[in-house]
mmCIF file of the N, C-alpha and C atoms, coordinates in Angstrom:
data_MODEL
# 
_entry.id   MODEL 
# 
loop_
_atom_site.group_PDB 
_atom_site.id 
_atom_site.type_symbol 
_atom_site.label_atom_id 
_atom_site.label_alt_id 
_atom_site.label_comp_id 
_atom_site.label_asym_id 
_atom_site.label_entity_id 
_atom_site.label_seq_id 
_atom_site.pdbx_PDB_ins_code 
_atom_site.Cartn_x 
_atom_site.Cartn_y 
_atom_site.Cartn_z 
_atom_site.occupancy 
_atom_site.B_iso_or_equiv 
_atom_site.pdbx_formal_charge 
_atom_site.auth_seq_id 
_atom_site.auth_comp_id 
_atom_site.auth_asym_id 
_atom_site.auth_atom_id 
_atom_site.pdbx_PDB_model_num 
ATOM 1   N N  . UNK A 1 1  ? 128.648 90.265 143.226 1.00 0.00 ? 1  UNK A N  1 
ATOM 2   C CA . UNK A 1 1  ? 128.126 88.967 142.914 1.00 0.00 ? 1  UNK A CA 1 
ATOM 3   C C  . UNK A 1 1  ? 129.024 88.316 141.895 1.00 0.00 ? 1  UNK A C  1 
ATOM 4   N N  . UNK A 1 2  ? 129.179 87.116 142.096 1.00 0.00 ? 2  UNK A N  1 
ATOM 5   C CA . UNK A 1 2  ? 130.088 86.127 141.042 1.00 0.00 ? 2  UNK A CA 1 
ATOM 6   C C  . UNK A 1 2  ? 130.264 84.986 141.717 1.00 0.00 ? 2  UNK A C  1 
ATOM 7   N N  . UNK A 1 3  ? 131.128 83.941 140.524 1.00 0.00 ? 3  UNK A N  1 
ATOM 8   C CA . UNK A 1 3  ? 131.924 82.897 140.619 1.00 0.00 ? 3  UNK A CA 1 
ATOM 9   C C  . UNK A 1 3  ? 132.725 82.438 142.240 1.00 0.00 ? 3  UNK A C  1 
ATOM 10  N N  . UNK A 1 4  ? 132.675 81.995 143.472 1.00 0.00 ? 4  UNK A N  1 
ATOM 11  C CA . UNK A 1 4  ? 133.885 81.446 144.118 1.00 0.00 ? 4  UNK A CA 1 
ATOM 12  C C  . UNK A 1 4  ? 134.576 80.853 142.928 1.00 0.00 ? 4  UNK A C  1 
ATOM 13  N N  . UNK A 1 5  ? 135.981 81.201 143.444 1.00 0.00 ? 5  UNK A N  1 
ATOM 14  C CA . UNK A 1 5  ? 136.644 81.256 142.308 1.00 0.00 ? 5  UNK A CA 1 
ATOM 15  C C  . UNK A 1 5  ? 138.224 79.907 143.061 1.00 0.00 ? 5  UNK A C  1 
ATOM 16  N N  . UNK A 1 6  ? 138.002 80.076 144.713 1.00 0.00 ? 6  UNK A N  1 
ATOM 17  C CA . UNK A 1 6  ? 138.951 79.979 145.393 1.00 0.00 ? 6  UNK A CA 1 
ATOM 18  C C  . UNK A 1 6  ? 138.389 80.135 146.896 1.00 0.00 ? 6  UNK A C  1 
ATOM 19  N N  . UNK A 1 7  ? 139.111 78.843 147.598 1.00 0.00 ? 7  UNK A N  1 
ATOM 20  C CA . UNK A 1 7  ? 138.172 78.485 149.238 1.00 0.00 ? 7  UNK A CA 1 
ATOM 21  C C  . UNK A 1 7  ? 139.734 78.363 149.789 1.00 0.00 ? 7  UNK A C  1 
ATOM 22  N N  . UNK A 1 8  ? 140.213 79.405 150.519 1.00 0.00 ? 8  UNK A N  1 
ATOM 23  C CA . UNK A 1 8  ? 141.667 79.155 151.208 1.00 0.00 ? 8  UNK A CA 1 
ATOM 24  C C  . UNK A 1 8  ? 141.127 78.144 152.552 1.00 0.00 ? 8  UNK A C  1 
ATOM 25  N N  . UNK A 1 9  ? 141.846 76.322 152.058 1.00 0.00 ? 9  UNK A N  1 
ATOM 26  C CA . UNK A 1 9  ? 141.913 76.118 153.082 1.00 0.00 ? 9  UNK A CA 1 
ATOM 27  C C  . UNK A 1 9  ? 142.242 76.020 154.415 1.00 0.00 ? 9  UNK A C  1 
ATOM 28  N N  . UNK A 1 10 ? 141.496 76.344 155.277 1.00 0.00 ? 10 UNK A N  1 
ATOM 29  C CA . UNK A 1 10 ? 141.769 76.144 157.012 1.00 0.00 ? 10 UNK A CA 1 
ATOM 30  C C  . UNK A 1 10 ? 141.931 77.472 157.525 1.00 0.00 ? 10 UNK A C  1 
ATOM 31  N N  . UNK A 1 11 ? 141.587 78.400 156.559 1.00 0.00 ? 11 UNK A N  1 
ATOM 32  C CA . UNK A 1 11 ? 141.811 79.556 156.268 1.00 0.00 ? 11 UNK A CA 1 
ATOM 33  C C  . UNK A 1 11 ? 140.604 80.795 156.257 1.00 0.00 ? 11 UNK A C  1 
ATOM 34  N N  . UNK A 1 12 ? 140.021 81.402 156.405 1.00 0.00 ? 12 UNK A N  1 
ATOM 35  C CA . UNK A 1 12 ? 138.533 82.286 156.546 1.00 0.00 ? 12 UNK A CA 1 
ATOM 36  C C  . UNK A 1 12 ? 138.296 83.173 155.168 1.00 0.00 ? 12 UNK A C  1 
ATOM 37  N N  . UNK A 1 13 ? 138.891 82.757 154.618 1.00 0.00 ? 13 UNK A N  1 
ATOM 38  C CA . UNK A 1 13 ? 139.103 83.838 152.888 1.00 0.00 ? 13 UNK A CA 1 
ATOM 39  C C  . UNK A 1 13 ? 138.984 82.899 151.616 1.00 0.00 ? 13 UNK A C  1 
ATOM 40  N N  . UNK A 1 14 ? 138.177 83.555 151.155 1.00 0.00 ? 14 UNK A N  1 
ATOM 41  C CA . UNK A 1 14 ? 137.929 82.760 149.675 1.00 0.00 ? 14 UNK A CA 1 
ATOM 42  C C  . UNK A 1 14 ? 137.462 84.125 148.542 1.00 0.00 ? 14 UNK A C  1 
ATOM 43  N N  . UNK A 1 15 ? 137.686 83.840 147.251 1.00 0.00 ? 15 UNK A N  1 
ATOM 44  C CA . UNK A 1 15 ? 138.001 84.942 146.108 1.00 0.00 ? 15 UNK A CA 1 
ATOM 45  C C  . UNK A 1 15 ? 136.136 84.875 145.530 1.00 0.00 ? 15 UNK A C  1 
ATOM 46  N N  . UNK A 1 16 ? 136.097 85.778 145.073 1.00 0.00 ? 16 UNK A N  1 
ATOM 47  C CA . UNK A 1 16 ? 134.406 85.964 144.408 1.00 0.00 ? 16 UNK A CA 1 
ATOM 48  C C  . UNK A 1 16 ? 134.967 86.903 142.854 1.00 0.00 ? 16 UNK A C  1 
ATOM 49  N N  . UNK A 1 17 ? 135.053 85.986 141.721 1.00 0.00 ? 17 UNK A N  1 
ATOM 50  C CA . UNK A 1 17 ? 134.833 86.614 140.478 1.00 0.00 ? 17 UNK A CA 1 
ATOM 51  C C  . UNK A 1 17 ? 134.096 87.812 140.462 1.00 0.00 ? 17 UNK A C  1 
ATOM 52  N N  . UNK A 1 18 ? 134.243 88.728 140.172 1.00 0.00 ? 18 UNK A N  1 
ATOM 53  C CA . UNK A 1 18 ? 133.278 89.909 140.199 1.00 0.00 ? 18 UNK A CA 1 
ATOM 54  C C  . UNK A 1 18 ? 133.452 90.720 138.694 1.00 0.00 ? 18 UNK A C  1 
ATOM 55  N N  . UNK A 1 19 ? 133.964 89.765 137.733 1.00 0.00 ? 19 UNK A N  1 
ATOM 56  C CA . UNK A 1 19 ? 134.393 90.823 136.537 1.00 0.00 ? 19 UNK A CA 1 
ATOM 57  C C  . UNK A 1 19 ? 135.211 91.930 136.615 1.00 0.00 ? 19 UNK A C  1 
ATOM 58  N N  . UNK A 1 20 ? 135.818 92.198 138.218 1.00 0.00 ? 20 UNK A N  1 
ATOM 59  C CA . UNK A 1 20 ? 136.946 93.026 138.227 1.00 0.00 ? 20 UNK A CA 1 
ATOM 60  C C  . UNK A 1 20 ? 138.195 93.111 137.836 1.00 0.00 ? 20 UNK A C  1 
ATOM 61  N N  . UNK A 1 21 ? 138.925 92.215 137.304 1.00 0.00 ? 21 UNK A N  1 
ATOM 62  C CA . UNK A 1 21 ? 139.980 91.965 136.627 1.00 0.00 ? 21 UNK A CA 1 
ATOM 63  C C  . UNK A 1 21 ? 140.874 91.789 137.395 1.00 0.00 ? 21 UNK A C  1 
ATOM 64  N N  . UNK A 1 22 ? 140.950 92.007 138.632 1.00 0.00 ? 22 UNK A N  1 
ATOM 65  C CA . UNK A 1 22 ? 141.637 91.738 140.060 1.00 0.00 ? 22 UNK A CA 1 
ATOM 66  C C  . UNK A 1 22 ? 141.815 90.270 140.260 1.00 0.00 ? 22 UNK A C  1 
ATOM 67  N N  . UNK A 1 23 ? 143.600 90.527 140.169 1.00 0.00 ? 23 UNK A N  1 
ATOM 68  C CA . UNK A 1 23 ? 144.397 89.326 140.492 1.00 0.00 ? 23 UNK A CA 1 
ATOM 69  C C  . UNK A 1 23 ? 145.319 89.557 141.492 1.00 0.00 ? 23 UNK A C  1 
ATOM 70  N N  . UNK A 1 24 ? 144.852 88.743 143.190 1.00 0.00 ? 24 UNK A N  1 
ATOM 71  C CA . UNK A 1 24 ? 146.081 89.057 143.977 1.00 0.00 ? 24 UNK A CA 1 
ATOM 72  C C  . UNK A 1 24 ? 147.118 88.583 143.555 1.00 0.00 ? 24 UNK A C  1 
ATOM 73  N N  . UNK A 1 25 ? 148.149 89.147 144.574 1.00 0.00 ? 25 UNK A N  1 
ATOM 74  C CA . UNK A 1 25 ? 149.360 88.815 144.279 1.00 0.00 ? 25 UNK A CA 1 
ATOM 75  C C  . UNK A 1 25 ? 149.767 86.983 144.246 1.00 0.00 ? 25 UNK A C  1 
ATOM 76  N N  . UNK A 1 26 ? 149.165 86.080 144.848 1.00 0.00 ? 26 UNK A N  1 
ATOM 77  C CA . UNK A 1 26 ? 149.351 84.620 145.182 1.00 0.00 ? 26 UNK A CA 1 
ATOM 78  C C  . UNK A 1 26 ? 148.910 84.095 143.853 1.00 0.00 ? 26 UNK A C  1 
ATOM 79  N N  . UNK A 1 27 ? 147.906 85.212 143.087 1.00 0.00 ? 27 UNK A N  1 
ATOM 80  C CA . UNK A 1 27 ? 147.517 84.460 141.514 1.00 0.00 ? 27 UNK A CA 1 
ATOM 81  C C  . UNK A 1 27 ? 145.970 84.216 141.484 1.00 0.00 ? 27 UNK A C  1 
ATOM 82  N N  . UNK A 1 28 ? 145.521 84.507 142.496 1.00 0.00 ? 28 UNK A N  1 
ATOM 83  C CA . UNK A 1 28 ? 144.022 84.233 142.602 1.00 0.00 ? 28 UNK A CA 1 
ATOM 84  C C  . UNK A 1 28 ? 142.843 85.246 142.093 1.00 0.00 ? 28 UNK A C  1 
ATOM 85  N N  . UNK A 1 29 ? 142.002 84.509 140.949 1.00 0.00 ? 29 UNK A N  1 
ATOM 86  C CA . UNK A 1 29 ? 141.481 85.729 140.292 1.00 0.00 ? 29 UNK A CA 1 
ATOM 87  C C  . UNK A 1 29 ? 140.021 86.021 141.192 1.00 0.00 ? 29 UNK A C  1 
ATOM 88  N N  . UNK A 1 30 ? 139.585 87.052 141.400 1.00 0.00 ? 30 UNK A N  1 
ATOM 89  C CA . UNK A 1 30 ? 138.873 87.817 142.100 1.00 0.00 ? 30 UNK A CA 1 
ATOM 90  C C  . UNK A 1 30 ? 138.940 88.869 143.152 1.00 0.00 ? 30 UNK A C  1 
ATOM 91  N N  . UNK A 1 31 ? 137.709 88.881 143.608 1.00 0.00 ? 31 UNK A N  1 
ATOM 92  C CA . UNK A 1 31 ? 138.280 89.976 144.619 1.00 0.00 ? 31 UNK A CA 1 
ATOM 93  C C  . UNK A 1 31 ? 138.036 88.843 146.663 1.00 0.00 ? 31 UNK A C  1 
ATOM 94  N N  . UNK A 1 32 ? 139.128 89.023 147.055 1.00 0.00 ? 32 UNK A N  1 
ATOM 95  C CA . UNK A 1 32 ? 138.963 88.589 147.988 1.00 0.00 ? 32 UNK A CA 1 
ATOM 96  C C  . UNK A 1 32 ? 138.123 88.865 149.195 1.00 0.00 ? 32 UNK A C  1 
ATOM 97  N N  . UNK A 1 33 ? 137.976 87.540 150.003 1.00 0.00 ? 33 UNK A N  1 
ATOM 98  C CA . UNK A 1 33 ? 136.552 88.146 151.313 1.00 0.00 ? 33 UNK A CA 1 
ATOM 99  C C  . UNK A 1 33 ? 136.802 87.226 152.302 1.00 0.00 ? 33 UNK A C  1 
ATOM 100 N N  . UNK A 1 34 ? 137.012 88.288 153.411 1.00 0.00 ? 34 UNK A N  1 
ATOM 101 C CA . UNK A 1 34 ? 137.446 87.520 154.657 1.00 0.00 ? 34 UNK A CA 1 
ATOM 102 C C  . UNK A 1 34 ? 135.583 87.445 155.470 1.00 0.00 ? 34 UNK A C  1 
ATOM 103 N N  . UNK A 1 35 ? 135.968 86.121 156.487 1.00 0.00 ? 35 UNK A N  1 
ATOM 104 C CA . UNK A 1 35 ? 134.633 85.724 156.655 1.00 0.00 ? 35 UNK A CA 1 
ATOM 105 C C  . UNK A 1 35 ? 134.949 85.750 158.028 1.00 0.00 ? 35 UNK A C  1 
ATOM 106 N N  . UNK A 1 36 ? 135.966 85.928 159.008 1.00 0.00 ? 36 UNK A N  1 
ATOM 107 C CA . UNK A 1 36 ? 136.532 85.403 159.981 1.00 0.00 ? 36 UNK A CA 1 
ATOM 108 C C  . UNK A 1 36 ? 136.125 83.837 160.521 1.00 0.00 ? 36 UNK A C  1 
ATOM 109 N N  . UNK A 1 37 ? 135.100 83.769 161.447 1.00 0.00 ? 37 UNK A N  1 
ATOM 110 C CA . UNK A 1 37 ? 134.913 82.528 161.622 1.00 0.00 ? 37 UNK A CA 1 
ATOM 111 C C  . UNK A 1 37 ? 133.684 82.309 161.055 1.00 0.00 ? 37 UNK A C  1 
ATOM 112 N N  . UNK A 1 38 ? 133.069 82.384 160.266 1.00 0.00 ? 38 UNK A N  1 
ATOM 113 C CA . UNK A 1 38 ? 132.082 81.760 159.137 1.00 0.00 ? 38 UNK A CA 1 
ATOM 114 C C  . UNK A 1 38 ? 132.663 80.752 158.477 1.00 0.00 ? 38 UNK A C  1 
ATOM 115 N N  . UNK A 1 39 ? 131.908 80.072 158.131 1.00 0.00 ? 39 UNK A N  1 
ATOM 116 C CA . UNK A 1 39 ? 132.172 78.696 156.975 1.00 0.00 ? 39 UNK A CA 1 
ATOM 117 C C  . UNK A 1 39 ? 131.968 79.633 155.382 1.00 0.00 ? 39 UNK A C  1 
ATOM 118 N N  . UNK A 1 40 ? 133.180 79.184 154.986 1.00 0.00 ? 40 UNK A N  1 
ATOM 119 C CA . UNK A 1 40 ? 133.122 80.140 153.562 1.00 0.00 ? 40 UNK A CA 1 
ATOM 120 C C  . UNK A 1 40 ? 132.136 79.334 152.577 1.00 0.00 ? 40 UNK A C  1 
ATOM 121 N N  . UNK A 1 41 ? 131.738 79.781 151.315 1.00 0.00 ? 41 UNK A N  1 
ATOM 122 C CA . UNK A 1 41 ? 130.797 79.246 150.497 1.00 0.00 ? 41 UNK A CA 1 
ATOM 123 C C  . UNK A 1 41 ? 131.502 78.009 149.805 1.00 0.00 ? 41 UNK A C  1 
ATOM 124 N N  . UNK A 1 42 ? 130.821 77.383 149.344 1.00 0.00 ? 42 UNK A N  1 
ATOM 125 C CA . UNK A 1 42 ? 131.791 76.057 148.284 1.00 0.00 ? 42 UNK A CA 1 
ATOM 126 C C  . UNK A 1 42 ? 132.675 77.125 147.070 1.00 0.00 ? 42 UNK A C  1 
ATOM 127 N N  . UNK A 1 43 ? 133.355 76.258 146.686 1.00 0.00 ? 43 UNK A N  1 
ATOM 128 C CA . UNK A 1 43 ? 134.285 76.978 145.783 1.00 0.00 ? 43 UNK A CA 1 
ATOM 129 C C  . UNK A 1 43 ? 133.159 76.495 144.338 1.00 0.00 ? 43 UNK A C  1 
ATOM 130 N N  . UNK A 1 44 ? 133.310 77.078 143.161 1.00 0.00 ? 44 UNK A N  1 
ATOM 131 C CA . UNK A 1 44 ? 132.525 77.156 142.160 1.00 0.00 ? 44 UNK A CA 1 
ATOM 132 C C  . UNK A 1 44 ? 130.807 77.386 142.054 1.00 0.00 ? 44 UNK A C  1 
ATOM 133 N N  . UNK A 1 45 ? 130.385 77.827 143.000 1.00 0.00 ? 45 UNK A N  1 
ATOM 134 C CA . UNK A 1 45 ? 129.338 78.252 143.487 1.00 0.00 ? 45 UNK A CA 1 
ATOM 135 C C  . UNK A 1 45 ? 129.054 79.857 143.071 1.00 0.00 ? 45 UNK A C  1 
ATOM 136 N N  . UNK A 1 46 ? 127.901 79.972 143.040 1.00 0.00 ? 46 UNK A N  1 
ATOM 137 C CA . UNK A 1 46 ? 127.731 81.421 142.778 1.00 0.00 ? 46 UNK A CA 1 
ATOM 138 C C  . UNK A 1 46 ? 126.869 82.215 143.649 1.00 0.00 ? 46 UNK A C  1 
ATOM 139 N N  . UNK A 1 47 ? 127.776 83.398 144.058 1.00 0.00 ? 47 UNK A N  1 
ATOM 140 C CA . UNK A 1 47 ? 127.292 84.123 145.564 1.00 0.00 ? 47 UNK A CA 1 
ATOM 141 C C  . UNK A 1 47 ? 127.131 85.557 144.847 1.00 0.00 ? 47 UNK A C  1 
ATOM 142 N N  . UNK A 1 48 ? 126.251 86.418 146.044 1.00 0.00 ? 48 UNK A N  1 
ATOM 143 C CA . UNK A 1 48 ? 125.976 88.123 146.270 1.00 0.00 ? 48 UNK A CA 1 
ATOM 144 C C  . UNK A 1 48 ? 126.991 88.105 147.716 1.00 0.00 ? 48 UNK A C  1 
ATOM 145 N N  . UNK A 1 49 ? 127.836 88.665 147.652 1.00 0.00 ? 49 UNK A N  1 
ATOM 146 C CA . UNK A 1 49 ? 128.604 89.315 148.535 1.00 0.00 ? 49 UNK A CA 1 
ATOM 147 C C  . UNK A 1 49 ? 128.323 90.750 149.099 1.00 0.00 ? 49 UNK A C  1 
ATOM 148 N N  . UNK A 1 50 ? 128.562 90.372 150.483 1.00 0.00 ? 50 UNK A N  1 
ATOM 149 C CA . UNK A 1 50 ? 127.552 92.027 151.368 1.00 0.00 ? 50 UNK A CA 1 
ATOM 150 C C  . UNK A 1 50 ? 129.100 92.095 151.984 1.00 0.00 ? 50 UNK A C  1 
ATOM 151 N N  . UNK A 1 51 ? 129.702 93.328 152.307 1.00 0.00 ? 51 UNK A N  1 
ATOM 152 C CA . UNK A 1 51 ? 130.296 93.278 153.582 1.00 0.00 ? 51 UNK A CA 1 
ATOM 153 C C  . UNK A 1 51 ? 130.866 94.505 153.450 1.00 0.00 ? 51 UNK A C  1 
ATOM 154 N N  . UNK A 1 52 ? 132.189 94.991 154.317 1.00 0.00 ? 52 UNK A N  1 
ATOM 155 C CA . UNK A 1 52 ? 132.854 96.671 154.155 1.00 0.00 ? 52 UNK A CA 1 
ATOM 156 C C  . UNK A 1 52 ? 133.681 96.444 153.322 1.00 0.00 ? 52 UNK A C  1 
ATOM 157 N N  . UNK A 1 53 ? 133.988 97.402 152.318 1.00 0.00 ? 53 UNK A N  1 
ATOM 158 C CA . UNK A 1 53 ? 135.356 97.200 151.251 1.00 0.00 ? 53 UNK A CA 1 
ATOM 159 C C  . UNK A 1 53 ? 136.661 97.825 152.022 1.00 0.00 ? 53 UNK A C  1 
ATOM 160 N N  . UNK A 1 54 ? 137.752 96.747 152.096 1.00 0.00 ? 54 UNK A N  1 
ATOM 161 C CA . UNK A 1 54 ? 139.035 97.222 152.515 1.00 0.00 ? 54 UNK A CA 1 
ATOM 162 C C  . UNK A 1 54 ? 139.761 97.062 152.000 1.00 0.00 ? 54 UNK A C  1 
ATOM 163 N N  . UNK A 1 55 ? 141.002 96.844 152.364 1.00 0.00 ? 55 UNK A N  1 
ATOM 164 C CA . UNK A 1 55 ? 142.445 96.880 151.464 1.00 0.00 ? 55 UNK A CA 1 
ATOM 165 C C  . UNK A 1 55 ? 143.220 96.067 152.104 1.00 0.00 ? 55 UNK A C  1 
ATOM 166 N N  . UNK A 1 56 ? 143.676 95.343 151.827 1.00 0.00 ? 56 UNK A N  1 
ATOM 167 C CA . UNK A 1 56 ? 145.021 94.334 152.543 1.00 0.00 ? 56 UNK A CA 1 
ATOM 168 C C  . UNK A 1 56 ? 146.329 94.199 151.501 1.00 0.00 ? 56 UNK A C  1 
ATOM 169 N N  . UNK A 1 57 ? 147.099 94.481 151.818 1.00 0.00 ? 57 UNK A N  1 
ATOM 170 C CA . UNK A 1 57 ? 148.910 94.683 151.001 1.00 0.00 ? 57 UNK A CA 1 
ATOM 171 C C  . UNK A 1 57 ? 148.282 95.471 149.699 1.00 0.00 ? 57 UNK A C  1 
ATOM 172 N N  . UNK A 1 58 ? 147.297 96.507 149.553 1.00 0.00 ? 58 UNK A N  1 
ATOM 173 C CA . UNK A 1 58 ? 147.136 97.229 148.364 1.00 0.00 ? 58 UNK A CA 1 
ATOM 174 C C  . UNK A 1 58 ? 146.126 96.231 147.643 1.00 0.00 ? 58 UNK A C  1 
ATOM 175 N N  . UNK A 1 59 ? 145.226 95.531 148.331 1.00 0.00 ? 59 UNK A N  1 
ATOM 176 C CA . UNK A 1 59 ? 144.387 94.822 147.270 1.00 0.00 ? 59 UNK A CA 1 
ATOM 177 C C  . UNK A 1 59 ? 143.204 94.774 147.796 1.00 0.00 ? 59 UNK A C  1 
ATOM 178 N N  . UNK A 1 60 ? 142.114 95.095 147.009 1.00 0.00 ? 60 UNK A N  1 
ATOM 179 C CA . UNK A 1 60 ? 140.644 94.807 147.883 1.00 0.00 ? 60 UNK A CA 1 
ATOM 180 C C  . UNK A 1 60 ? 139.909 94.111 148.202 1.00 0.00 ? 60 UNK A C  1 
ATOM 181 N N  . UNK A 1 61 ? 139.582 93.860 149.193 1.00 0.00 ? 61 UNK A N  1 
ATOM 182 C CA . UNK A 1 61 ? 138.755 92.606 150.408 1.00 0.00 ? 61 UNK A CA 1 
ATOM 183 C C  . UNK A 1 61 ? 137.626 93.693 150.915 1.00 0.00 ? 61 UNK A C  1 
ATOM 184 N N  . UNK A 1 62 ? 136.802 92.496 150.593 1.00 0.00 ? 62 UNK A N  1 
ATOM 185 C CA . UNK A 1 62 ? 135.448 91.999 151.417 1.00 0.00 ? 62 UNK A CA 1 
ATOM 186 C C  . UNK A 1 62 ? 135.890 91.825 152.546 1.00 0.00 ? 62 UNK A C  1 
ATOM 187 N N  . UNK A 1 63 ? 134.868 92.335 154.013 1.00 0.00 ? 63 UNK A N  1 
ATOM 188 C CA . UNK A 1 63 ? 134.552 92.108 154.781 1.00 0.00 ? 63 UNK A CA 1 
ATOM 189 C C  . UNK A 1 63 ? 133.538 91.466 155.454 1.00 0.00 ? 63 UNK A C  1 
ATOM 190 N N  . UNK A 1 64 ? 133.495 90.068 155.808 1.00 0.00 ? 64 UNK A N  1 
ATOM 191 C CA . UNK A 1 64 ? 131.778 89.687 156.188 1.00 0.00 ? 64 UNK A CA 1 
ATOM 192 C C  . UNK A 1 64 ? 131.776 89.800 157.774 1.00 0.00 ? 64 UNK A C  1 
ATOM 193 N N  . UNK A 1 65 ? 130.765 89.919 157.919 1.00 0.00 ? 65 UNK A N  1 
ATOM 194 C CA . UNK A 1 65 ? 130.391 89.693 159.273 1.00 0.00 ? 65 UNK A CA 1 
ATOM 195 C C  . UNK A 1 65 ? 129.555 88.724 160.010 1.00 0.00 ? 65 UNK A C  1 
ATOM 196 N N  . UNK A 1 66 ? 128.590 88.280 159.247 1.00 0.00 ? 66 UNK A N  1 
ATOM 197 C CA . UNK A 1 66 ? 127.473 87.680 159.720 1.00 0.00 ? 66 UNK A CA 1 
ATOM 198 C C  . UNK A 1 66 ? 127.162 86.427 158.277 1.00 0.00 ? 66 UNK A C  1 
ATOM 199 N N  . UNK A 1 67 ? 126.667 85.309 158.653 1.00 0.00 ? 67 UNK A N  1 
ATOM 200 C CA . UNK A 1 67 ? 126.214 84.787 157.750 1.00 0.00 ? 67 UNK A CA 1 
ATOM 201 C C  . UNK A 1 67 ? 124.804 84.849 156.476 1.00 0.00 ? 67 UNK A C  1 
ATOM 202 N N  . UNK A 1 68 ? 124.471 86.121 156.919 1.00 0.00 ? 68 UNK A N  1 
ATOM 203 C CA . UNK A 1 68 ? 123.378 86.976 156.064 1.00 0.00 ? 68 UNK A CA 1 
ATOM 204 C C  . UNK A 1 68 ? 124.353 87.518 154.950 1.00 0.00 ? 68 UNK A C  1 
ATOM 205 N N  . UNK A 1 69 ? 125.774 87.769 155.121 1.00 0.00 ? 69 UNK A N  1 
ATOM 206 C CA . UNK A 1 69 ? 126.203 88.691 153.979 1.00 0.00 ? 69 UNK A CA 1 
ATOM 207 C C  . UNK A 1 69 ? 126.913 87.966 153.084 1.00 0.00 ? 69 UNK A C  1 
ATOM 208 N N  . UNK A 1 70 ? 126.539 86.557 152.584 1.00 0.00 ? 70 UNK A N  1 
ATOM 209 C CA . UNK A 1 70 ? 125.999 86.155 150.952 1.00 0.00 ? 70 UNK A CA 1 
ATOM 210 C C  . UNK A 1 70 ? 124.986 85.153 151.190 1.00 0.00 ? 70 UNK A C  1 
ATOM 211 N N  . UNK A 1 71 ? 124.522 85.119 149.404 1.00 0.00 ? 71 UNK A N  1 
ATOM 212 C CA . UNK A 1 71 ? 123.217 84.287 149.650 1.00 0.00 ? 71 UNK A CA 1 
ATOM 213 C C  . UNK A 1 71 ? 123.412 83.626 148.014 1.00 0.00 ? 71 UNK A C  1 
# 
């Protein structure tokens, strides 16, 4: 749960503050979450993030699946 921090436009990924200290490599602070074709949340909004934890170039992402997994 946290801050959108960051809404990649045109793009299915946006960052969720989580107090993790996690900064990808592009500079974006949080932890990232791919939504595939979901509409991502507004940016400065505050979400609960559900999804599988993965790894992309050594960094950890959210996985969503469904529009149940934030609220």
């Amino acid at each position: 749960m946290g801050n959108v921090t960051y809404v990649s436009p045109g793009s299915p990924y946006y960052f969720v503050w989580m107090r993790s200290g996690c900064v990808d490599p592009a500079g974006y602070a949080g932890v990232g979450v791919r939504c595939g074709s979901l509409t991502p949340p507004a940016q400065g909004t505050y979400r609960i993030v559900r999804g599988v934890c993965s790894f992309e170039n050594s960094y950890p992402v959210v996985l969503n699946q469904t529009d149940g997994d934030w609220w």
